[in-house]
Structures are given as structure tokens and as C-alpha cells.
Backbone as CSV, one residue per row, in Angstrom:
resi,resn,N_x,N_y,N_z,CA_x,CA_y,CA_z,C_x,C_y,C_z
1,UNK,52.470,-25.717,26.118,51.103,-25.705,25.623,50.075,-25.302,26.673
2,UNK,50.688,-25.346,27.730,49.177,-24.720,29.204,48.995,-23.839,28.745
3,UNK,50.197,-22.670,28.351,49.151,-21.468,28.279,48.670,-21.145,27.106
4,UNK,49.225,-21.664,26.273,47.889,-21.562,24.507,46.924,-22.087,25.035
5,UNK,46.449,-23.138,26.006,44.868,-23.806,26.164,44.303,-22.565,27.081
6,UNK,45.051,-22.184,27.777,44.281,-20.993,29.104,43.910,-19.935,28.055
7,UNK,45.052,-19.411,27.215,44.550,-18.721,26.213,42.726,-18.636,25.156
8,UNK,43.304,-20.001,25.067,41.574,-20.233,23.474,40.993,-20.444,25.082
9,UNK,41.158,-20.727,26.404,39.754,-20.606,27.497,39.561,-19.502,27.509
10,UNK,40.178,-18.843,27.285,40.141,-16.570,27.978,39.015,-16.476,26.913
11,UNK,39.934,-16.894,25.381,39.065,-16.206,24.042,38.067,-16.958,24.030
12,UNK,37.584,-18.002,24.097,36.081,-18.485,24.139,35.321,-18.178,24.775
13,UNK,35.686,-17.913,26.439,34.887,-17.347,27.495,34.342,-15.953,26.842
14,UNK,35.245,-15.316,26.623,34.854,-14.065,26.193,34.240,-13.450,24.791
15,UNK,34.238,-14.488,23.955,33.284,-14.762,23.128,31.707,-14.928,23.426
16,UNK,31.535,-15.572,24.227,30.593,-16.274,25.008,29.719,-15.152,25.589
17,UNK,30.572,-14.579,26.367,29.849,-13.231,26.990,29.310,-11.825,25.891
18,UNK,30.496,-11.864,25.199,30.209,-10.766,23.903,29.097,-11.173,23.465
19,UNK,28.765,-12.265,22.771,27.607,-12.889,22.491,26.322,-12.902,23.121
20,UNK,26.712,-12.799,24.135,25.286,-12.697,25.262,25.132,-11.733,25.859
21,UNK,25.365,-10.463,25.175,25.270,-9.353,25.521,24.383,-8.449,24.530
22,UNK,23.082,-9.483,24.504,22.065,-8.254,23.154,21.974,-6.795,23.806
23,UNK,21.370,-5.958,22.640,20.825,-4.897,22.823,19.424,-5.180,23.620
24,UNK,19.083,-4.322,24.714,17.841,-4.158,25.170,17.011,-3.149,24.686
25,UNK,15.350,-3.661,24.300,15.062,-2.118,23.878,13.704,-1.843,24.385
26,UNK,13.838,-0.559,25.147,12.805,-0.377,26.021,11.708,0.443,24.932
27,UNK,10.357,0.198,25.112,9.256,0.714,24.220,8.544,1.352,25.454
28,UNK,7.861,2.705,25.007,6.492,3.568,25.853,5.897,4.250,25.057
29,UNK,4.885,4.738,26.092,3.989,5.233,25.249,3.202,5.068,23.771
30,UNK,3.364,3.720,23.678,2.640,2.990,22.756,1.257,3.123,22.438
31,UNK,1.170,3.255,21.026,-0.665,4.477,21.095,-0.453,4.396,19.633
32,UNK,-1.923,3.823,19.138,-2.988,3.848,17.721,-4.099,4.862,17.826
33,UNK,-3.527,6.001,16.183,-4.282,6.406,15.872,-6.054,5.967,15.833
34,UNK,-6.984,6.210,16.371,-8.711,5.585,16.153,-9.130,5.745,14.629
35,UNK,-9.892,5.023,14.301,-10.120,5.414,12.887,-11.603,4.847,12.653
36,UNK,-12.411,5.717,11.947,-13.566,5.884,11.278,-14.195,4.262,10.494
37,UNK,-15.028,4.305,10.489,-15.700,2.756,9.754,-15.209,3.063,8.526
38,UNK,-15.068,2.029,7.800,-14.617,2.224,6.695,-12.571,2.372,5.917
39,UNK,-12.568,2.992,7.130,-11.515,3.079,6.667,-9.943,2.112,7.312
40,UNK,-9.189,1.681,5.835,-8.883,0.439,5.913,-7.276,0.400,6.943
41,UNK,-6.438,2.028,7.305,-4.867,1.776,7.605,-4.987,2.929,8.620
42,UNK,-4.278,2.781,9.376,-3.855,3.605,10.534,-2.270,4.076,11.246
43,UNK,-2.261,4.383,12.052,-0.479,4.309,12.178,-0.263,4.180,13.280
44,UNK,0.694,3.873,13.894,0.764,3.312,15.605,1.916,4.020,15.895
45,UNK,2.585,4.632,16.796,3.497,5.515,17.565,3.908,4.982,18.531
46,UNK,5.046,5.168,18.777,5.692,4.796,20.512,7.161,5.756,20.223
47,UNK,7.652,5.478,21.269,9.303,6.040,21.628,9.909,4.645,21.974
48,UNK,11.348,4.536,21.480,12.019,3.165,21.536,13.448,3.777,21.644
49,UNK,14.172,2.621,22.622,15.517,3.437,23.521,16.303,1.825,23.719
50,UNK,17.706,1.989,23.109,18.319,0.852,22.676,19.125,0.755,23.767
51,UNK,19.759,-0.136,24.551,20.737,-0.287,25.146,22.056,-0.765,24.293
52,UNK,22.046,-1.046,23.351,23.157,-1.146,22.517,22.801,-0.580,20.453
53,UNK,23.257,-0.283,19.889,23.005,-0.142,18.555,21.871,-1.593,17.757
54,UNK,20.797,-1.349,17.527,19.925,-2.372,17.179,19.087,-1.487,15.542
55,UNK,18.328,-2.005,15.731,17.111,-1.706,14.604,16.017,-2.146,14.748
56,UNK,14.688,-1.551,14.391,13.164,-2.279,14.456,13.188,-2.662,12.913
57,UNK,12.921,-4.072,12.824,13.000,-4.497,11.570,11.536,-5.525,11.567
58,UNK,10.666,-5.595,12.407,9.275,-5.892,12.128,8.499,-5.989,12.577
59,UNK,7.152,-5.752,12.144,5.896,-5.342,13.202,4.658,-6.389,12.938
60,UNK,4.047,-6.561,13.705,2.707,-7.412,13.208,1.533,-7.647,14.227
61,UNK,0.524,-7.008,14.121,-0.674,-7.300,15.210,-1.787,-7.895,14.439
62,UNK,-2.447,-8.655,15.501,-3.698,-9.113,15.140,-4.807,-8.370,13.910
63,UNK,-4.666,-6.934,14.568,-5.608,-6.478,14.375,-5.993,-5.842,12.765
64,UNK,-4.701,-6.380,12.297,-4.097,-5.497,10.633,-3.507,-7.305,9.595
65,UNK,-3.971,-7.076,9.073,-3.428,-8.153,8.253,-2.029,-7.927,7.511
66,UNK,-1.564,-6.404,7.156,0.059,-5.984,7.300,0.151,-4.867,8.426
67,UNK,1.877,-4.845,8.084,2.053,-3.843,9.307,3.778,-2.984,8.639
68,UNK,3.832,-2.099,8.598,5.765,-1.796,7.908,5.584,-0.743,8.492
69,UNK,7.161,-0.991,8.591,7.816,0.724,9.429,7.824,1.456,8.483
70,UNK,7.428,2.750,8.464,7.526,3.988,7.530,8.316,5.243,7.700
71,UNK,8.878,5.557,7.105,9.517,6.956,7.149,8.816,7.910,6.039
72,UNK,9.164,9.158,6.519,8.909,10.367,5.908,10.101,11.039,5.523
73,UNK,10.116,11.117,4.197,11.107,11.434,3.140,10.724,12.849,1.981
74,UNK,11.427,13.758,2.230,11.589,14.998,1.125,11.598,14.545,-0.433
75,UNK,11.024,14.528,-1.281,10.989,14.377,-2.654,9.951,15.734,-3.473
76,UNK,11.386,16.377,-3.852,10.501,17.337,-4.590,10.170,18.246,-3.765
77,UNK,10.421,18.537,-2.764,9.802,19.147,-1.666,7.970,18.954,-1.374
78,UNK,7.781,17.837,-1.872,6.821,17.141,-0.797,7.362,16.111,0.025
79,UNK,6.705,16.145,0.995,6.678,15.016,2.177,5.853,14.058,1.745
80,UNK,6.792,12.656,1.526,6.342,11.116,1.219,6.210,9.921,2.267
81,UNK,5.586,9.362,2.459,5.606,8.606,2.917,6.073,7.323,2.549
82,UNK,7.100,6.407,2.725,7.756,5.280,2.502,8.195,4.271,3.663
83,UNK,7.471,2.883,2.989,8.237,1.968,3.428,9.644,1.783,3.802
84,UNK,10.202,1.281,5.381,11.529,0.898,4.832,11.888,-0.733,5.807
85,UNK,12.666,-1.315,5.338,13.092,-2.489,5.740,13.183,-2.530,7.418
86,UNK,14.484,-1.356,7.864,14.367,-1.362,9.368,14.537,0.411,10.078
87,UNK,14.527,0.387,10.526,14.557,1.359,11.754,15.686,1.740,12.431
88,UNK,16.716,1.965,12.222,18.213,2.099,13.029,17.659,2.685,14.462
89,UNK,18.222,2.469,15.353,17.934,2.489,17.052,19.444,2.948,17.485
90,UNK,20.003,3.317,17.560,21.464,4.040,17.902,21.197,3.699,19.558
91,UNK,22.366,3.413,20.172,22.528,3.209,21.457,22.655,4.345,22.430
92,UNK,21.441,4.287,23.360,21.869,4.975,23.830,20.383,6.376,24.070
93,UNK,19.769,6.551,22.392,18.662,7.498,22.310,17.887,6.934,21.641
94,UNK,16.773,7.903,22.415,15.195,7.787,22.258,14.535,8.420,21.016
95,UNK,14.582,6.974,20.555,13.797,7.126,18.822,12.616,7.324,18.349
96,UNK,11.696,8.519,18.683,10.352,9.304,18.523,9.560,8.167,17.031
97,UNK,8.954,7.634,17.380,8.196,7.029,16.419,6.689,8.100,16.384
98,UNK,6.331,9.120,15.588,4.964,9.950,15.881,4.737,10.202,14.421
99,UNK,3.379,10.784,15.013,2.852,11.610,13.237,3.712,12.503,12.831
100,UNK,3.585,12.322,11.790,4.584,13.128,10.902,5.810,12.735,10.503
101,UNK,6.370,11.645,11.144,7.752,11.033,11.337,7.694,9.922,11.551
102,UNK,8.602,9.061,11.183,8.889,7.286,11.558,7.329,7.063,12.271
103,UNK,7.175,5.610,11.898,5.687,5.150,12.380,5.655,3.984,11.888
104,UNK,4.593,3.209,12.602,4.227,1.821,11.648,3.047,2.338,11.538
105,UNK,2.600,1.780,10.331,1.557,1.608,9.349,1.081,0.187,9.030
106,UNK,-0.285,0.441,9.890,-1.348,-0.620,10.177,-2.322,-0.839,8.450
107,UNK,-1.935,-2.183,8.027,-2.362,-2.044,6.813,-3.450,-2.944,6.567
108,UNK,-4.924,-2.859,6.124,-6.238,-3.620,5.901,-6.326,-4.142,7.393
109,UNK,-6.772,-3.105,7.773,-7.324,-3.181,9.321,-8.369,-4.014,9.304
110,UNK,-8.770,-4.908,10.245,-10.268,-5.540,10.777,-11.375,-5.053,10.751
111,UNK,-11.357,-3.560,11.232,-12.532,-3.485,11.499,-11.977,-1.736,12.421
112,UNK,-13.013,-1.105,12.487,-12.882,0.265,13.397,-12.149,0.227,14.449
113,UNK,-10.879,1.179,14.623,-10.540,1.078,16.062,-10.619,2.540,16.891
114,UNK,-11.503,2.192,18.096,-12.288,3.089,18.856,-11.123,3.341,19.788
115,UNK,-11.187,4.438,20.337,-10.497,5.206,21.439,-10.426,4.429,22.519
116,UNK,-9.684,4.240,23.340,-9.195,3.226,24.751,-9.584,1.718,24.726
117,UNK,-9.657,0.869,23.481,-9.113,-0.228,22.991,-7.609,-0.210,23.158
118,UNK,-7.435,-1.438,23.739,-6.228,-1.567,23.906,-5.617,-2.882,22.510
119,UNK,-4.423,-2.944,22.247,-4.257,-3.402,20.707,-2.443,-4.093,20.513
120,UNK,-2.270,-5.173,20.918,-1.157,-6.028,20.906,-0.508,-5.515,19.755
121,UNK,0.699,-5.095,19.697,1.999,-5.109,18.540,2.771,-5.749,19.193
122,UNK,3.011,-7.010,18.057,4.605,-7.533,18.652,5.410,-6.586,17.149
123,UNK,6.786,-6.108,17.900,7.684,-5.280,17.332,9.141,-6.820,17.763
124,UNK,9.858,-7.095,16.326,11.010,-7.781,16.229,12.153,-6.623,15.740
125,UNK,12.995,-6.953,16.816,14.902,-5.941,16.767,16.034,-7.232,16.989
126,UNK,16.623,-6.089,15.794,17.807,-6.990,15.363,19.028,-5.915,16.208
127,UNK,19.909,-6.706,17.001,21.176,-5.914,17.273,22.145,-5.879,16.134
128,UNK,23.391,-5.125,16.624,24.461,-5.224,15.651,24.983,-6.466,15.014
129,UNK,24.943,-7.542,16.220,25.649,-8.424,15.619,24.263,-9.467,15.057
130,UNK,23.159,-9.109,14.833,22.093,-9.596,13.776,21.109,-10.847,14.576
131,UNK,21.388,-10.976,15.971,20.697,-11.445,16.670,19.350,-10.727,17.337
132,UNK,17.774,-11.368,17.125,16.582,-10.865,16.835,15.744,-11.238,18.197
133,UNK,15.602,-10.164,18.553,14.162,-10.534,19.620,13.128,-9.997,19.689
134,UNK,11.895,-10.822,19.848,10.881,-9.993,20.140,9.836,-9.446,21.185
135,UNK,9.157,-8.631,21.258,8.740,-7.562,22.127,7.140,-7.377,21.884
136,UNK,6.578,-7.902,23.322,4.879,-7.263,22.464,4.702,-6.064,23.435
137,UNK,3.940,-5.252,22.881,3.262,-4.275,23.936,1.848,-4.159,23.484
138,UNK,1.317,-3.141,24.542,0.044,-3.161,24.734,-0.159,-1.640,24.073
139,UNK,-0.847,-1.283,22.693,-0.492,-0.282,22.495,-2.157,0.136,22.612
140,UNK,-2.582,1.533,23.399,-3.596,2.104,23.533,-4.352,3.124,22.187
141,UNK,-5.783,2.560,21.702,-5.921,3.262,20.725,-6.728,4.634,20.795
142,UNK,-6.153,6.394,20.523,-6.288,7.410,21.213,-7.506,7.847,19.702
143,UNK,-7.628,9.047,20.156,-9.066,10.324,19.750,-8.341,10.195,17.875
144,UNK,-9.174,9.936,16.974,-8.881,10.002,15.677,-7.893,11.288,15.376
145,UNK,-8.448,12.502,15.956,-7.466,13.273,15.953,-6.237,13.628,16.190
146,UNK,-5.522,13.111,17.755,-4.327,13.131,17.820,-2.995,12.927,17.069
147,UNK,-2.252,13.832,17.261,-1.432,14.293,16.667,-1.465,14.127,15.170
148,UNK,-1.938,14.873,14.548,-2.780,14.922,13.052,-0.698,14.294,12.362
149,UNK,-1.497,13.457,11.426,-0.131,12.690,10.642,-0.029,13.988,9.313
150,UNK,0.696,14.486,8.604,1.524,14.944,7.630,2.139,14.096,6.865
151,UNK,0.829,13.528,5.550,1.191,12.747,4.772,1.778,13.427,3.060
């Protein structure tokens, strides 16, 4: 029986470690569209880079009372804009969140957001094996114009 117990020690140890081995996920260039008085949603951009297979599965800042990841989807041959649950993050590459493409969408905004305001998103990722952490950054809000969105 010693070595069935050294055994379930090997496989637990190494359970242990598998387990404690999340995905890391590095965020930059974090940046909100500015937007005009009046008007109520905006979209926020960054680049996100997984150290293991993960997903962005939720967003939420102060400054928006909602917040959802969006994709841009072919229907009909227009370009739609849609909600989706999460974000797949593949290990390894750098997942372009910009206008025109994947984005969160800042929903019943506060109030105007002016150019070089700076603007808290905490972003929550789930790895493969469904363990969740979260991440705030400091995302900078740029010229209403930049990079014009294709809705």
C-alpha cells in the first residue's frame, strides 16, 4: 500500500498545481469613444492577450449603468451589431477589441464623456476550466471621432 498512497500524493499534488494555474490576461490600450450631451451609449476598445484559453464574459463601470460585449455579425449582408454572452480569448493572441469589431458597449451613460477623462472598467474572465477573475483598468476617453464605429 506505500506506493498507492505516494501515488493519490503525486495525483493530488498535481491536481493542485493544474488548478492553480489560471489564464493570465493582459489588457492595453484601453480607450472610450467621447460622446456629445445627450447622447445616452458609447463603446470602449482595448487589445486583450490570454496566457492560457479564457473568455471576457463581463464588463461594468461606474460610469454606464449597463455594459455587454458586442460583436459584429453579417446578416443579409448588413453589418449588425449584437450582444454576446462572452468573448473567446484563445491562448496565446491578441484579441483587437475596436470600432467596427468586438467592443463593449457602454449603455445609459451618466452624463458626457469628454476627451482625456480617464474612466474605470472592471472586465471579469473566465478560463477553461471556468475559474473567474477580475481586472480593472484605467480606460482613457479619446476625440468623438476616433476610429469611426461601422454600425
Amino acid at each position: 500500500m506505500p506506493g498507492m498512497m505516494q501515488r493519490l500524493i503525486v495525483a493530488a499534488l498535481t491536481l493542485a498545481c493544474a488548478s492553480a494555474a489560471h489564464a493570465e490576461v493582459t489588457v492595453s490600450d484601453a480607450w472610450i469613444r467621447g460622446t456629445v450631451p445627450g447622447q445616452r451609449a458609447t463603446g470602449a476598445f482595448m487589445q486583450l492577450r490570454s496566457s492560457g484559453d479564457a473568455s471576457l464574459v463581463a464588463v461594468a463601470t461606474p460610469a454606464a449603468k449597463a455594459a455587454e460585449i458586442h460583436t459584429m455579425v453579417q446578416d443579409n449582408g448588413v453589418m449588425k451589431m449584437r450582444a454576446i454572452a462572452a468573448l473567446p480569448l484563445p491562448a496565446g493572441k491578441t484579441v483587437e477589441m475596436g470600432p467596427g469589431g468586438d467592443h463593449v458597449k457602454r449603455l445609459d451613460i451618466a452624463r458626457p464623456m469628454k476627451e482625456g477623462e480617464i474612466v474605470p472598467v472592471t472586465l471579469t474572465f473566465a478560463d477553461a476550466s471556468g475559474h473567474t477573475t477580475t481586472q480593472q483598468v484605467q480606460a482613457t476617453v479619446r476625440a468623438l471621432n476616433a476610429g469611426a464605429m461601422k454600425h
